[in-house]
N, C-alpha and C positions, 0 to 999 in steps of 0.2 A: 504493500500500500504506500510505498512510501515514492520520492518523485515529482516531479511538476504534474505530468500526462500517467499516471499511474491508477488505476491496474493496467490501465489498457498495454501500457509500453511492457508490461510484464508478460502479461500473456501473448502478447504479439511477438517478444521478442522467444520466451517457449517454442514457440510457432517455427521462428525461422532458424533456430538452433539445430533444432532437428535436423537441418540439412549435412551439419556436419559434427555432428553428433547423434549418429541415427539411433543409437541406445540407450540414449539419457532418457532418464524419469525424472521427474519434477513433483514436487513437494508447492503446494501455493497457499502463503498463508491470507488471510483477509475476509475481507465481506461477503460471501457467498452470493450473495445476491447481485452484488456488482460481476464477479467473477468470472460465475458459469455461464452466462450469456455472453460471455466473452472467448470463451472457452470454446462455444459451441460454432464459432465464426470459422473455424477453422478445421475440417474434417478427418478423424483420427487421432488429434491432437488430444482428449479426452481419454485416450487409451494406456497413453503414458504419463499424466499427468493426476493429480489427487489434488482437490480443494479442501483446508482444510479450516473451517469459520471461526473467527474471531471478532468481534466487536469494535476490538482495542486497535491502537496501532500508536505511533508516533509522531508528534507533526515535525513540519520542519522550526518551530518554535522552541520545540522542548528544550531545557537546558539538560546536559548530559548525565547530571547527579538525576534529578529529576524523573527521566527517561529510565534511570537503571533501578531507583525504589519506584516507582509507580509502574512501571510497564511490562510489569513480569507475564500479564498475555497479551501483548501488544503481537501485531504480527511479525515485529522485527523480531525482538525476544525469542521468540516460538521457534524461527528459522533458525535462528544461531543455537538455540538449546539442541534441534533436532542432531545440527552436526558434532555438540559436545556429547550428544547418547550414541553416536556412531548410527545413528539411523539415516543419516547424509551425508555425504561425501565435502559437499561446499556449500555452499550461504553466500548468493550475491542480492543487495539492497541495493535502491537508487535513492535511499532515505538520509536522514541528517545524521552525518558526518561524524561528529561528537559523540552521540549516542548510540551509532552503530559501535564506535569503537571503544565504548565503555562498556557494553555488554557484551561483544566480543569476548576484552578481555577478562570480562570476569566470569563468562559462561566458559570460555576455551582455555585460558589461562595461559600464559606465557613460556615462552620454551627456556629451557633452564639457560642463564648465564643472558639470558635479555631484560633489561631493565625499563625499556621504552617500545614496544611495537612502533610499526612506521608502513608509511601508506606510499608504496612505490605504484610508478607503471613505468612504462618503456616510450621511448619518443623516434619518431621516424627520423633515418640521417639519409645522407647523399648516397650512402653505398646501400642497392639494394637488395629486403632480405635483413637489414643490421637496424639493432634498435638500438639505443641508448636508455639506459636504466635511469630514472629519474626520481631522488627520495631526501627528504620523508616532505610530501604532500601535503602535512597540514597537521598532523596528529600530535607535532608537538609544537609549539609557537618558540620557547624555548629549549634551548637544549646544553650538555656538557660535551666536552671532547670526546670521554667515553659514549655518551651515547653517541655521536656523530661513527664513533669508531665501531657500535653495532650496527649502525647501520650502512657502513661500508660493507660487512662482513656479510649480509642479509643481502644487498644488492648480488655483491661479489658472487653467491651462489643464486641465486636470482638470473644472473647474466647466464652463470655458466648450464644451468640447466634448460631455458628456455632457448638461448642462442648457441647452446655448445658450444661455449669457448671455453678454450683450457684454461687459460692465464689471464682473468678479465683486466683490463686498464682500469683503474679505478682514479677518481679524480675529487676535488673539494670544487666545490664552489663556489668564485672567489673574485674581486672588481677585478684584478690583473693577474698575471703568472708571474709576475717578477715575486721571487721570498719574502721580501719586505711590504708589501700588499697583505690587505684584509684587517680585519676585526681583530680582540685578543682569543676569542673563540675558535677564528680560523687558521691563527695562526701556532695556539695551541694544540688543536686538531692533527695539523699538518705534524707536529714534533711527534706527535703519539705515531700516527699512520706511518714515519719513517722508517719508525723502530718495530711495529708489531706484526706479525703474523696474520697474512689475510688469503683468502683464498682470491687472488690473482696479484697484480701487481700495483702498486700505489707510483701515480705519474705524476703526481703536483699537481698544481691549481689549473682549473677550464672555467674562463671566461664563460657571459651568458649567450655571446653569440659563437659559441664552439660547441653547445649540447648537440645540434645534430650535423655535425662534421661530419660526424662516425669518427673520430680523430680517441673518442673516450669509449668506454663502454658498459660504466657506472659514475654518477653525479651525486656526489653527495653534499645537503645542506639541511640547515636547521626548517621546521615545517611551516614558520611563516615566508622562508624568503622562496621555498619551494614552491608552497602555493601560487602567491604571486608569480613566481617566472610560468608556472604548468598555464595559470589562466593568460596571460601575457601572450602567449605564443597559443592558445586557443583562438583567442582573440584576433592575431594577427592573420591566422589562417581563414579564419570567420571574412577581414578584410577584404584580401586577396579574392577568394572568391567573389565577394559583394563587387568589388572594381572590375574585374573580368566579367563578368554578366553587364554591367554598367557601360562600360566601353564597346560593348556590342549594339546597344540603342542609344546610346549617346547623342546620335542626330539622324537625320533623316542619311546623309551620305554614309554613315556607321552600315546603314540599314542596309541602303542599295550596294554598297561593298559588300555586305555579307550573303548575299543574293550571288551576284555574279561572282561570288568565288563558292558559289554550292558544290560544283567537285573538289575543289581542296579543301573545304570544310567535311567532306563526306569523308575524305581520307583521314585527315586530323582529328577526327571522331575518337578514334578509341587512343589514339593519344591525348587527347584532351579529358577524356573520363579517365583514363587513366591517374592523369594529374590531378584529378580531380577527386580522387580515390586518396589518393597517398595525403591531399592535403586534409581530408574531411577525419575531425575530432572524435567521428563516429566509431572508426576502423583502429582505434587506439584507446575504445574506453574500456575501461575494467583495471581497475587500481588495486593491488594488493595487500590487503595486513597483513604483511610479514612480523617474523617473531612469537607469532599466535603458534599453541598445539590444535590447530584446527584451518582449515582456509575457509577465508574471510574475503569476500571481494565487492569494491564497493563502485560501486556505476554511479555514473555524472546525472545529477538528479534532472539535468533538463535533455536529458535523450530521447530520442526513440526507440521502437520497435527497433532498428540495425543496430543502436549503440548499445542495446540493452542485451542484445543475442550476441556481441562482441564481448559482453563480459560475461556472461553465461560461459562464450568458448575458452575464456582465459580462464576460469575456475575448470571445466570440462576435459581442459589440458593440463590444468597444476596438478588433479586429483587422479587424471592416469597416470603420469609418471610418477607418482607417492611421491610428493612433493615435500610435505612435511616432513615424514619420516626422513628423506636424505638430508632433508636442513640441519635437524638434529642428530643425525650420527657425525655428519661434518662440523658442529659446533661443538660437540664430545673430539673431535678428535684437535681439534684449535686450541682446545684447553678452555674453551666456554661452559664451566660447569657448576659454578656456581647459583643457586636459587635463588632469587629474587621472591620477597616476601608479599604472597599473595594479596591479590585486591580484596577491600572490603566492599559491600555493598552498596555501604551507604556513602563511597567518597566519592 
């Protein structure tokens, strides 16, 4: 229930998952009454899917303390409980942010030797086929060197499972690359990541116009300057397209050029949707809670039906390759073994 266009974007997005994930089952928690007539839009879709009614849900209001004592049958709640009984494999929400990842982590609870979960996804670069990891997203506004430095370690296997790379580049990020650049945070960060033990290679600081070089292949930064850069470059894509449609009707000459070049437009067709592909925010939603004993995936609350089956297929893909379980034998073998003292309820 959660989302700008939601239920609908849920079960539409159900819907188009299917195509490549022709074995998934689906778990839908919320209003029944909104649901199944949503449900029923799509034929067969009913066969793999379970409605299952709740009242409750979460708005995008709630404050996060709030959401995790009040909302214990909300339909967020329900979803992330089902994957702490092992009755689900993953839990993706397009609901508030905060509260997804407050009852995350206290329904899934944190993987030993993590002190801060963190909300990664990947970012399109110039080589293609190559993402770039990009974290933590918002989950922490503040942060310490150490956490920065789990969440190098969270990316680092992140990269290396989704994009198979052996030796991920991991990078900070930072106003310049020169050493003398950055905050005392980033600058303390960078001392820790010279000296420690990471699963790929630690390269120095990546400016904000280097994330999608492909030049890096993990970004790490504190979750308020994350967010801001993720929406930044949302935004700029959002642009580009709006100015490309724009400059096509621009004038009446726009028009009649775009006429009598109908056969070169016929060809530059699927180069142009192509491009148009790789820039669209849709084909890159589905953000991850790393750190959680459980996958957690959290979709862009103003998507649609494509953005919302985009992160269905990212959770779809984490949960075949046992995603978790490899995080946590690789942070047992890092020396990440330490336990972190469980959440309480009411914080």
């Amino acid at each position: 229930m959660g989302g700008d266009k939601a239920p609908q974007i849920v079960v539409e997005g159900a819907h188009l998952a299917r195509e490549t994930h022709p074995n998934a089952k689906f778990i839908i928690y919320g209003d029944e009454a909104q649901i199944k007539p949503l449900v029923a839009k799509y034929p067969g879709l009913e066969r793999c899917l379970e409605v299952r009614h709740t009242p409750d849900k979460v708005t995008s209001h709630d404050k996060p303390a709030h959401a995790l004592r009040h909302g214990r049958n909300s339909s967020m709640r329900l979803a992330i409980d089902a994957v702490a009984r092992g009755e689900a494999d993953c839990v993706v929400s397009a609901g508030n942010t905060g509260a997804l990842m407050a009852m995350a982590l206290f329904s899934l609870k944190r993987m030993p030797g993590i002190h801060r979960p963190a909300i990664a996804t990947y970012m399109p670069t110039k080589i293609p086929g190559h993402g770039t990891v990009l974290m933590d997203l918002g989950a922490n506004a503040e942060c310490t060197s150490q956490n920065l430095l789990e969440f190098a370690v969270l990316g680092g296997l992140f990269s290396r499972e989704i994009f198979k790379i052996a030796e991920p580049r991991i990078a900070l990020l930072n106003i310049g690359s020169e050493a003398m650049k950055g905050d005392e945070l980033v600058q303390a960060a960078s001392e820790v990541f010279a000296t420690a033990t990471l699963p790929g290679k630690y390269v120095g600081f990546a400016e904000g116009d280097e994330i999608m070089t492909g030049n890096f292949d993990v970004v790490v930064t504190d979750g308020f300057t994350g967010n801001v850069t993720l929406k930044t470059i949302e935004g700029t894509a959002k642009l580009i397209k709006h100015m490309m449609k724009e400059a096509f009707k621009s004038s009446i000459w726009a028009r009649v050029g775009a006429v009598l070049c109908l056969p070169g437009l016929a060809i530059c067709y699927h180069a142009l949707k192509k491009f148009s592909k790789r820039m669209d925010p849709r084909y890159y939603n589905g953000a991850s809670l790393l750190g959680l004993r459980g996958l957690c995936i959290k979709s862009h609350g103003g998507t649609d039906g494509i953005g919302f089956a985009n992160a269905i297929g990212v959770a779809g893909g984490l949960a075949a390759n046992k995603f978790t379980a490899k995080v946590e034998a690789e942070l047992e073998r890092l020396g990440f073994s330490a336990e972190p003292a469980p959440p309480t309820e009411g914080a």
